[in-house]
Each structure stands twice: as structure tokens, then as C-alpha cells.
PASEBA-1860 file (N, C-alpha, C; in nm, 3 decimals):
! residues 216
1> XXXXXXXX> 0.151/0.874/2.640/0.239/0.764/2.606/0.379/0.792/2.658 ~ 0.497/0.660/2.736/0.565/0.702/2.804/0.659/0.639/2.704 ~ 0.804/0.677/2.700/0.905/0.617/2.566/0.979/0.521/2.685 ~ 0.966/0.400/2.706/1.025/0.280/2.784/1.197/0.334/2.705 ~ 1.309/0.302/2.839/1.448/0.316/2.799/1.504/0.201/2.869 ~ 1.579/0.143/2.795/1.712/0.045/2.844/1.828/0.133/2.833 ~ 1.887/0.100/2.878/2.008/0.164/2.880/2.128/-0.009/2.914 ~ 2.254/0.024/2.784/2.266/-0.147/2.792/2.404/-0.121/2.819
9> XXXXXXXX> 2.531/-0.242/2.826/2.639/-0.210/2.822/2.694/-0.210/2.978 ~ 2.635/-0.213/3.100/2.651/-0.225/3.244/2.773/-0.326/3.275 ~ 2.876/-0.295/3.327/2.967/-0.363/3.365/2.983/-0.360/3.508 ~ 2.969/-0.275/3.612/3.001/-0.209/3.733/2.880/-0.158/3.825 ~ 2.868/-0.190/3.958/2.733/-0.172/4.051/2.686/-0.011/4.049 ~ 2.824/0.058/4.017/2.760/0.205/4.070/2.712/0.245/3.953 ~ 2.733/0.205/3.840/2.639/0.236/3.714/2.526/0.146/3.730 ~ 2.474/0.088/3.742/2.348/0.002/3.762/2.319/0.079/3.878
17> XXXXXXXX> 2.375/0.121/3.964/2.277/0.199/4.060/2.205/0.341/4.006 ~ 2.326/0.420/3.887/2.268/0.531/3.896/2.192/0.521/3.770 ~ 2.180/0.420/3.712/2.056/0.424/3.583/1.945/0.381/3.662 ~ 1.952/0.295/3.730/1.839/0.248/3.821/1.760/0.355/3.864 ~ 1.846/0.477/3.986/1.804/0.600/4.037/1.732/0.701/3.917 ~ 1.817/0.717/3.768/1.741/0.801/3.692/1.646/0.766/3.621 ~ 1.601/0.633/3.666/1.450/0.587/3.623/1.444/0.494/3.488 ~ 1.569/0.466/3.414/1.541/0.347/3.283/1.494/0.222/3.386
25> XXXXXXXX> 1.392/0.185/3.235/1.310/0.042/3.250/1.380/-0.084/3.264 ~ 1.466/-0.066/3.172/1.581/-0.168/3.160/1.695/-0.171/3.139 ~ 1.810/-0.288/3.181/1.931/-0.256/3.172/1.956/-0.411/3.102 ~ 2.088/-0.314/3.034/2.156/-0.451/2.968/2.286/-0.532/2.949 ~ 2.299/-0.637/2.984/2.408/-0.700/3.012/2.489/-0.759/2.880 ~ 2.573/-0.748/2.842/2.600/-0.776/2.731/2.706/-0.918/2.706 ~ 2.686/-1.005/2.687/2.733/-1.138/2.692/2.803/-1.224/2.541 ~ 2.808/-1.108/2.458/2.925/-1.140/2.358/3.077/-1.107/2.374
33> XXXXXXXX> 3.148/-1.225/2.381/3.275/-1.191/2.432/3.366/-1.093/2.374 ~ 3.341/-1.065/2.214/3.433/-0.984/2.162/3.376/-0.821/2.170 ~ 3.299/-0.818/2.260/3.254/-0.664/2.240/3.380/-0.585/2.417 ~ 3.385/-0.443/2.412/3.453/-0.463/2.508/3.370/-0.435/2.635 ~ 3.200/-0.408/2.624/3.092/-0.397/2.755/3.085/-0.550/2.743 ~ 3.161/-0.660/2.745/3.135/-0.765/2.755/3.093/-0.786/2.940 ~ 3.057/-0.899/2.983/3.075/-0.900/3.079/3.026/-1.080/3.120 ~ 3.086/-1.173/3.235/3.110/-1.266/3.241/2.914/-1.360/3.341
41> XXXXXXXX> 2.863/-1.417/3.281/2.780/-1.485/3.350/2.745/-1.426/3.560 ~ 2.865/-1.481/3.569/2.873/-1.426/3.748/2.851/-1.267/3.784 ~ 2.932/-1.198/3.705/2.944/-1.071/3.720/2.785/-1.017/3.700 ~ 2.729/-1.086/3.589/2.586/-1.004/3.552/2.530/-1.039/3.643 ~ 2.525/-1.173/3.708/2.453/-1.196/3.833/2.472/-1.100/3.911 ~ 2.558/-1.077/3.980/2.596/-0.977/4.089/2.535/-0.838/4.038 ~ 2.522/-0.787/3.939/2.479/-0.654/3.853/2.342/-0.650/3.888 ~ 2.285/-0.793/3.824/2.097/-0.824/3.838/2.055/-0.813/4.005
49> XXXXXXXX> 2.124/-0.870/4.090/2.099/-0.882/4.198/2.084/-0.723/4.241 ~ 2.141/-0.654/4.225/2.101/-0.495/4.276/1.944/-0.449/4.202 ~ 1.921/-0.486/4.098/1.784/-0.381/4.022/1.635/-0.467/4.128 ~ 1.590/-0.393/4.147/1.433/-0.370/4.222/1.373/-0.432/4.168 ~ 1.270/-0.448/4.207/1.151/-0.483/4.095/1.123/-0.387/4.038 ~ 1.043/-0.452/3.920/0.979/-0.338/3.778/1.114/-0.315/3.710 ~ 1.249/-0.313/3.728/1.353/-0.320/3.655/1.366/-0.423/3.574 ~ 1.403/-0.438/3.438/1.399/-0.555/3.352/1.590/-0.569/3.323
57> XXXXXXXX> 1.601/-0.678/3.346/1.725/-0.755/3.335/1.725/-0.808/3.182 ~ 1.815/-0.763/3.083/1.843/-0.819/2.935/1.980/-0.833/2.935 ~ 1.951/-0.982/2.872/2.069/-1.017/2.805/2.063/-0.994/2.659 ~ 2.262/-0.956/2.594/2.231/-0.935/2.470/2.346/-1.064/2.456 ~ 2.301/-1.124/2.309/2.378/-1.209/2.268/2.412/-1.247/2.131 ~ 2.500/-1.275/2.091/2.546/-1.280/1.922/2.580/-1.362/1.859 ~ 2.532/-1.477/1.807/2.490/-1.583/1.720/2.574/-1.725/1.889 ~ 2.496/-1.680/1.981/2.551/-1.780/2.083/2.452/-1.934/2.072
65> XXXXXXXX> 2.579/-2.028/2.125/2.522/-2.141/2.142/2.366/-2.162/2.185 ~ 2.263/-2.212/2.150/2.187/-2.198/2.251/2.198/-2.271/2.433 ~ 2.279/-2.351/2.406/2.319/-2.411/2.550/2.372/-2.284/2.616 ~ 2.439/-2.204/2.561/2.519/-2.072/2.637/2.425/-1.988/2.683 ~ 2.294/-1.937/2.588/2.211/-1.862/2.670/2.127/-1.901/2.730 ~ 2.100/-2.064/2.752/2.032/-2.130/2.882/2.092/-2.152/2.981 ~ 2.189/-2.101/2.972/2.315/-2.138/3.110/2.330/-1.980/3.167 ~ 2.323/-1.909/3.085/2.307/-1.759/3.168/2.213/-1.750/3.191
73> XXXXXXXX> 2.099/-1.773/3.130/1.928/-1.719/3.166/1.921/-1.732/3.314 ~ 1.984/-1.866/3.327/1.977/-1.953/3.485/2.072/-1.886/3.587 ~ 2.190/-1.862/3.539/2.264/-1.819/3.633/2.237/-1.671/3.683 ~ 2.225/-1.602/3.571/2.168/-1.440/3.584/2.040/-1.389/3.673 ~ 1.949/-1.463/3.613/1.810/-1.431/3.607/1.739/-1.335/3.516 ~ 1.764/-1.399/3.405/1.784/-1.301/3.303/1.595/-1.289/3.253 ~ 1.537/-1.124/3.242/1.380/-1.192/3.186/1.331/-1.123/3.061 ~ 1.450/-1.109/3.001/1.410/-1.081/2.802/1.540/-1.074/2.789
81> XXXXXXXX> 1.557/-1.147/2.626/1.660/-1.155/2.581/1.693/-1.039/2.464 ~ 1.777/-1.054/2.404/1.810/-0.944/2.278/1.952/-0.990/2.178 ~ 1.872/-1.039/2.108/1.959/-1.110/1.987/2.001/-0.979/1.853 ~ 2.164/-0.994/1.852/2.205/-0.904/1.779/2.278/-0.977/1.652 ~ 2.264/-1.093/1.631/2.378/-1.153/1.530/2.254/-1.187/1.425 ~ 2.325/-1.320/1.385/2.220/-1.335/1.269/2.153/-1.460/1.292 ~ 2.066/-1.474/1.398/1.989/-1.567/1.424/1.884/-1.562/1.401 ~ 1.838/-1.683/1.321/1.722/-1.739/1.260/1.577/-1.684/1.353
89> XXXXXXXX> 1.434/-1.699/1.287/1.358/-1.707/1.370/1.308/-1.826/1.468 ~ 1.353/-1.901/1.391/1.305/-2.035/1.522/1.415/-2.060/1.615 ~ 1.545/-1.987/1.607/1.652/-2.012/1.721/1.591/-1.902/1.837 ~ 1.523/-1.805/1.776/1.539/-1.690/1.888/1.342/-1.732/1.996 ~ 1.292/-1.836/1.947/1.153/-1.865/1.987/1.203/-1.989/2.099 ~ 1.325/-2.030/2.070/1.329/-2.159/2.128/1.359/-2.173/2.305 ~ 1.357/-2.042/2.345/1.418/-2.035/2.487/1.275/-1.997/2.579 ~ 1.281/-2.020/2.709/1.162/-1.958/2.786/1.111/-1.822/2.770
97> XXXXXXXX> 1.190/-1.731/2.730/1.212/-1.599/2.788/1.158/-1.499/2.650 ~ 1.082/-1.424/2.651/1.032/-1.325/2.537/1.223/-1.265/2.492 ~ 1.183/-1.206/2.389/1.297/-1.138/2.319/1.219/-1.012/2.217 ~ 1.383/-0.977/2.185/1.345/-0.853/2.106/1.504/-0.873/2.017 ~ 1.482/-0.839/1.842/1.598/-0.888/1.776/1.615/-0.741/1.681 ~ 1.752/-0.751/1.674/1.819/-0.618/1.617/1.823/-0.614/1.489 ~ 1.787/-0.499/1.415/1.798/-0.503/1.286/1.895/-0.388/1.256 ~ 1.988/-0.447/1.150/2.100/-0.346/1.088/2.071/-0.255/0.976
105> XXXXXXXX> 2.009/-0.190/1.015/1.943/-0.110/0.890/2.057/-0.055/0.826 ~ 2.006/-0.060/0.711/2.078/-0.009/0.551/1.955/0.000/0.473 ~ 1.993/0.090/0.354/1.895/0.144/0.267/1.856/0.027/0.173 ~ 1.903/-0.080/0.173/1.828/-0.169/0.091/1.792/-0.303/0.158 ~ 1.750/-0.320/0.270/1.699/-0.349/0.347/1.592/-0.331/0.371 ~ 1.470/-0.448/0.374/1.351/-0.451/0.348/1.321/-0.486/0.492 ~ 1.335/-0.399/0.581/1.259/-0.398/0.719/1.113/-0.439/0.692 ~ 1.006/-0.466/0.669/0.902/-0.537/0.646/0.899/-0.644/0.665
113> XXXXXXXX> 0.970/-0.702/0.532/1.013/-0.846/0.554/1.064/-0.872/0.671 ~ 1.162/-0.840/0.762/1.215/-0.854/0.839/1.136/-0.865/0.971 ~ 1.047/-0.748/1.023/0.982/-0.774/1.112/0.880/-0.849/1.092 ~ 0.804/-0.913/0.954/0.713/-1.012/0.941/0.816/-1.138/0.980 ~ 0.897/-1.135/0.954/0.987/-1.275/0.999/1.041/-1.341/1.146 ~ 1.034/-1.165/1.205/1.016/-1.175/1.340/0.921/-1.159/1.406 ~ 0.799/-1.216/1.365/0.688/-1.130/1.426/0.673/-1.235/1.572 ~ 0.728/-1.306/1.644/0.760/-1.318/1.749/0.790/-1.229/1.845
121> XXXXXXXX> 0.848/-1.161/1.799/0.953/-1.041/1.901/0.879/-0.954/1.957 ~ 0.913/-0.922/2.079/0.839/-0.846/2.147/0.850/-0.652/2.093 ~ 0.987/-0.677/2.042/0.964/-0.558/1.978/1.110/-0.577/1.834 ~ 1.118/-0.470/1.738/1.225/-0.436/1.645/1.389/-0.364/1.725 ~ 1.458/-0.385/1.765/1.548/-0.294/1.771/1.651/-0.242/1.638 ~ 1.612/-0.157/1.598/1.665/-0.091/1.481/1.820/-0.007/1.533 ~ 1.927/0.004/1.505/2.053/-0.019/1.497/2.118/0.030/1.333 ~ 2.227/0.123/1.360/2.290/0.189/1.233/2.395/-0.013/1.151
129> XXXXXXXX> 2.367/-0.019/1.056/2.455/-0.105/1.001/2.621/-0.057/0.945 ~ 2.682/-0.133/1.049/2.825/-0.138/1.066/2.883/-0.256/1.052 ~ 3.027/-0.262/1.024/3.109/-0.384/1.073/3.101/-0.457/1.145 ~ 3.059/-0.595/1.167/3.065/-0.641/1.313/2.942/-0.636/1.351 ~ 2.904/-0.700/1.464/2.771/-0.617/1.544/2.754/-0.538/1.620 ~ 2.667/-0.430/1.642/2.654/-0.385/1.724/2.651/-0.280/1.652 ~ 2.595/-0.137/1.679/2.560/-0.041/1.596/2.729/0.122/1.623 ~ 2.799/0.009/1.702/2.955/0.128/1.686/2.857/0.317/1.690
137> XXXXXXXX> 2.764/0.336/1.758/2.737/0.466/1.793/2.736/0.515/1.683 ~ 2.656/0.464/1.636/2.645/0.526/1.436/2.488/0.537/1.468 ~ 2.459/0.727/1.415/2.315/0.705/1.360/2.279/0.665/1.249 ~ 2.159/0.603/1.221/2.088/0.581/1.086/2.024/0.651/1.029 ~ 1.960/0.646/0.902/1.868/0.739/0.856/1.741/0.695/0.913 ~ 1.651/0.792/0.985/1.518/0.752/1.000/1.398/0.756/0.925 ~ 1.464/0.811/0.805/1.310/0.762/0.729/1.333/0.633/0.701 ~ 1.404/0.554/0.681/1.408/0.411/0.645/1.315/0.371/0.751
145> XXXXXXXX> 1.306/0.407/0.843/1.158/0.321/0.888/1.047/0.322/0.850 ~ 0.998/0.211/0.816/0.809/0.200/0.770/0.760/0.223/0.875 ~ 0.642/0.286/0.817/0.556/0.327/0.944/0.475/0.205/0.972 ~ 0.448/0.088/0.902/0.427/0.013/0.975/0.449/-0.091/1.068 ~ 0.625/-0.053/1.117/0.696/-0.101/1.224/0.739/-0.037/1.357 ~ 0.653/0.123/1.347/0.670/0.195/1.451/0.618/0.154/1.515 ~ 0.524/0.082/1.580/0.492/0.056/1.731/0.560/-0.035/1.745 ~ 0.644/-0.098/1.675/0.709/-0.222/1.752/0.850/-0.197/1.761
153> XXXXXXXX> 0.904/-0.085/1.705/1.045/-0.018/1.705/1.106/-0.005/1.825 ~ 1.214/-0.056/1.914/1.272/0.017/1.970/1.403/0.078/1.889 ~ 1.422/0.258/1.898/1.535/0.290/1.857/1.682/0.267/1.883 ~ 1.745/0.216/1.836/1.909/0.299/1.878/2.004/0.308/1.780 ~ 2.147/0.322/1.798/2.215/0.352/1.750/2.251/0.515/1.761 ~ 2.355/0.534/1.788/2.385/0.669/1.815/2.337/0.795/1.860 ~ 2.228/0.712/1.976/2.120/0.793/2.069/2.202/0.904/2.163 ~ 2.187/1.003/2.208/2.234/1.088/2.281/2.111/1.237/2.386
161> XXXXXXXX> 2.153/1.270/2.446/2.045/1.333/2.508/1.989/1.473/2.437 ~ 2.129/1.514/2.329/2.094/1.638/2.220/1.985/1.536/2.139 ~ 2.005/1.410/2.105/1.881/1.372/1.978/1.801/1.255/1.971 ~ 1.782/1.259/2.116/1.668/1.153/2.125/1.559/1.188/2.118 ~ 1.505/1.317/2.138/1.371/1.402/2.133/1.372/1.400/2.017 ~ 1.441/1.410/1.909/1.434/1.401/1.770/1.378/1.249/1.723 ~ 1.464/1.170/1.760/1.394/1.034/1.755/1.263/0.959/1.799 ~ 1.257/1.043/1.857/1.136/0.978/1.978/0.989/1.035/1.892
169> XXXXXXXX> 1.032/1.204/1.830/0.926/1.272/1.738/0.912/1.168/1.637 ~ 1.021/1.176/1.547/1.017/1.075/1.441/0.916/0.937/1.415 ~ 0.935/0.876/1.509/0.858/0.747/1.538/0.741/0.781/1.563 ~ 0.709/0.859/1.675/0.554/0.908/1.708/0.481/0.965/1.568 ~ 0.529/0.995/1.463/0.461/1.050/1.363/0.452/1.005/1.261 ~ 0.479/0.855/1.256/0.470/0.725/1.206/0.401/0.612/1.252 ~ 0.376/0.657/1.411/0.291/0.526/1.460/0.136/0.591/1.527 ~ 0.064/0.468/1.516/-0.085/0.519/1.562/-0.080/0.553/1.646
177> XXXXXXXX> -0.165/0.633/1.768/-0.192/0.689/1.853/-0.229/0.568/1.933 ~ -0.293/0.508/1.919/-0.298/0.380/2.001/-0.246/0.273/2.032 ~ -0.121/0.318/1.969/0.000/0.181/1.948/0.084/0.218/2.103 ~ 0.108/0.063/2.115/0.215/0.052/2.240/0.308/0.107/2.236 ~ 0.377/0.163/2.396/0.454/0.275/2.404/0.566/0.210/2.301 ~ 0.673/0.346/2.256/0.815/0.258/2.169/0.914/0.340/2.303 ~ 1.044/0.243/2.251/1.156/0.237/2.305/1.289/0.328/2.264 ~ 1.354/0.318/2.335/1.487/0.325/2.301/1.592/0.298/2.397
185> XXXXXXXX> 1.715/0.242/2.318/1.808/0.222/2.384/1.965/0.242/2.389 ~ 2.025/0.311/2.444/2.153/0.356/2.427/2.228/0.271/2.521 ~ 2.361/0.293/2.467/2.500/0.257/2.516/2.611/0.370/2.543 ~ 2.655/0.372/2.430/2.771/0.456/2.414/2.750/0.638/2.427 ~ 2.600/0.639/2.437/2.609/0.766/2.421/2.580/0.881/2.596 ~ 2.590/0.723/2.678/2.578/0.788/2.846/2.712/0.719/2.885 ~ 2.816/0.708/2.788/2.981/0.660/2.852/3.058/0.738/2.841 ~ 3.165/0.788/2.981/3.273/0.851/2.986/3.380/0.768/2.913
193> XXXXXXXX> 3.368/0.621/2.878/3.492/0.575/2.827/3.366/0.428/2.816 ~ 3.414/0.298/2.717/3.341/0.168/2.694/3.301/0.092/2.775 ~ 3.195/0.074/2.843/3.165/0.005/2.949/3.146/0.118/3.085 ~ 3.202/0.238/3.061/3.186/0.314/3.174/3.081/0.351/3.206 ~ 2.951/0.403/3.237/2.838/0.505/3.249/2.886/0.634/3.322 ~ 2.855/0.769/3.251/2.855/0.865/3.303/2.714/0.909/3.398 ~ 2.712/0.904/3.520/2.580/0.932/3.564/2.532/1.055/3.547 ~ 2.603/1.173/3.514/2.536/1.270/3.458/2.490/1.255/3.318
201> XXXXXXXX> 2.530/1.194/3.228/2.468/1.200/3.081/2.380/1.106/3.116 ~ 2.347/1.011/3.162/2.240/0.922/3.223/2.149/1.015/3.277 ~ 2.120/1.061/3.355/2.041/1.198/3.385/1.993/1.325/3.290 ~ 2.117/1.293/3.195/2.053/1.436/3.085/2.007/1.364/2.984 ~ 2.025/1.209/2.926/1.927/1.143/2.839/1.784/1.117/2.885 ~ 1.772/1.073/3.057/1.675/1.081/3.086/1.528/1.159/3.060 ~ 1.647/1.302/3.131/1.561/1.411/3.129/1.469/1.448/2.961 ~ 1.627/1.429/2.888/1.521/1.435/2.730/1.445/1.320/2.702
209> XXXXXXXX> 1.427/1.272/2.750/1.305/1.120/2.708/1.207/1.181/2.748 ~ 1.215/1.232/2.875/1.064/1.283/2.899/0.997/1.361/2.887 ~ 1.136/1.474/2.835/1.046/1.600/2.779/1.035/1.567/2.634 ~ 1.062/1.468/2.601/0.990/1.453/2.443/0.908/1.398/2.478 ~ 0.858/1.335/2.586/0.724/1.281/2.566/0.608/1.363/2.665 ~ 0.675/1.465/2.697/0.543/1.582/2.730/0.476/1.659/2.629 ~ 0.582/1.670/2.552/0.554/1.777/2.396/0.528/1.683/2.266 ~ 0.542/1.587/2.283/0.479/1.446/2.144/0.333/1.411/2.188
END
């Protein structure tokens, strides 16, 4: 089983080149204006236009118009979405494009409910609960995950290349052996500064993705 990585937050070509080169599945464009990896419709175009095939193009978005994310889908070429605010389940079904929706975990938070509510989604993205959206590079506790949302989990929140092998164990020993690969996805924890990518910590998160999944 291989641990699929996005890596999100891309503002600039030579970072989309060198996550591209260290092998993540997907990259992500982030299209809420108040975050500061924001980045403008055109620009993500120009970003998308560099990834290959087999590279997956995501948009993330936060309680947006739906006219707004049919107007990027188009302009981008955007082919999964990723809803981080607090949108309903029938807002996040209503577009062409599969998705995957973020959950703010906290300890009284009934993730169950939650992914039965999304059971649309192509997968969970689980996220430390903070101010605002977006998981501010905060880890969570991982036992708060049910084990019966590990195959559909992608991790993040305060992922790094010291403790993603930790994460990656975690989940595997919660989900069946026959369950579809899980995820994870970082931001902040392959940036020299917000929006920047360091291509060496991009290379050393890499590297630990896969040696947790030689030894899991």
C-alpha cells in the first residue's frame, strides 16, 4: 500500500516543479482570499499548466460562492476540489468535479457523524481545529480518529518529515488491510516562509512517506 501525498499551498513555478520532481500525487492551489498561500484564478492556471499527467490539480475553497468555484474549475482546470469552510453536503455534490471535505477535529466532535454526512467525498481530510480555517500547522490528537474512517482519512495538520511516519503508522493500524491507500497532506511543514516551498524539506517529507510505507 502506497500513502498518496498532496502537498498544497503552491504559489510559484519552481515549487510546482520541485514537488512535481519529488514525486507528490497532488498539488494544491488555494483560492481563499484571506489565507496568505492565496493565489488568483490566472496564476493557478499558469501553476496547472506545468504538472504532467497523473499529477492531480486541487482546488481548496472556503464557504465560496458556488458561481466562484465554477469559474475557476474552468479557468484552472481544476480535477478535485477540497472544501475547508462550512459547507453543507449538498453544496459540495453540486459541481462536476469529485471532492474531498475537511474536518476540524476537536475532542467532542463526532467524526462519524460527520463522515456519514459526507459520505460523498472521495475522502476525510482531518485537520487540527483552530481559529479560522485552515489547520495553522497545529497537530491533533490521533486517537480521535475512529477506526472506522481510516480508509477514507486523508491526514494533516502539522505534518512534517520527523512525523509523518508516525502518522502514516497510526492510521494503518486502524484501517483494514484491504482498504484504499490513505493520504496525507501538508503545507506549512515543506515552507521556508508562507507560500514558499523549501525543495529540500519537500524531498525529506517525501523520503519519509515512503519509508513508512516500506516498514507499515
Amino acid at each position: 500500500m502506497r500513502t498518496r501525498v498532496k502537498i498544497c499551498g503552491l504559489t510559484r513555478p519552481e515549487d510546482v516543479d520541485a514537488v512535481v520532481d519529488a514525486g507528490a500525487d497532488a498539488v494544491g492551489f488555494v483560492f481563499y482570499p484571506k489565507s496568505p498561500r492565496y493565489v488568483s484564478p490566472a496564476l493557478a492556471a499558469s501553476l496547472a499548466a506545468r504538472l504532467p499527467p497523473f499529477v492531480t490539480a486541487v482546488g481548496l475553497f472556503v464557504n465560496a460562492e458556488a458561481a466562484v468555484v465554477d469559474a475557476t474549475v474552468a479557468e484552472v482546470g481544476l480535477q478535485l476540489l477540497q472544501f475547508h469552510g462550512d459547507e453543507p453536503p449538498a453544496y459540495c455534490t453540486g459541481f462536476s468535479l469529485p471532492f474531498i471535505k475537511a474536518a476540524r477535529v476537536r475532542p467532542d466532535m463526532d467524526l462519524l457523524k460527520y463522515a456519514t454526512e459526507f459520505s460523498a467525498a472521495r475522502g476525510i481530510l482531518l485537520d487540527a481545529f483552530v481559529e479560522g480555517y485552515g489547520g495553522g500547522g497545529e497537530v491533533f490528537d490521533w486517537a480521535l480518529i475512529p477506526k472506522e474512517i481510516a480508509a477514507r482519512a486523508v491526514l494533516s495538520g502539522g505534518l512534517h518529515a520527523a512525523n509523518v511516519a508516525a502518522g502514516i503508522r497510526s492510521l494503518r493500524a486502524l484501517a483494514a488491510p484491504e482498504s484504499a491507500p490513505l493520504g496525507v497532506d501538508i503545507s506549512s511543514g515543506v515552507e521556508s516562509a508562507k507560500g514558499i516551498k523549501d525543495a529540500a524539506l519537500v524531498r525529506a517529507f517525501m523520503a519519509a512517506v515512503e519509508a513508512a510505507d516500506a516498514t507499515t
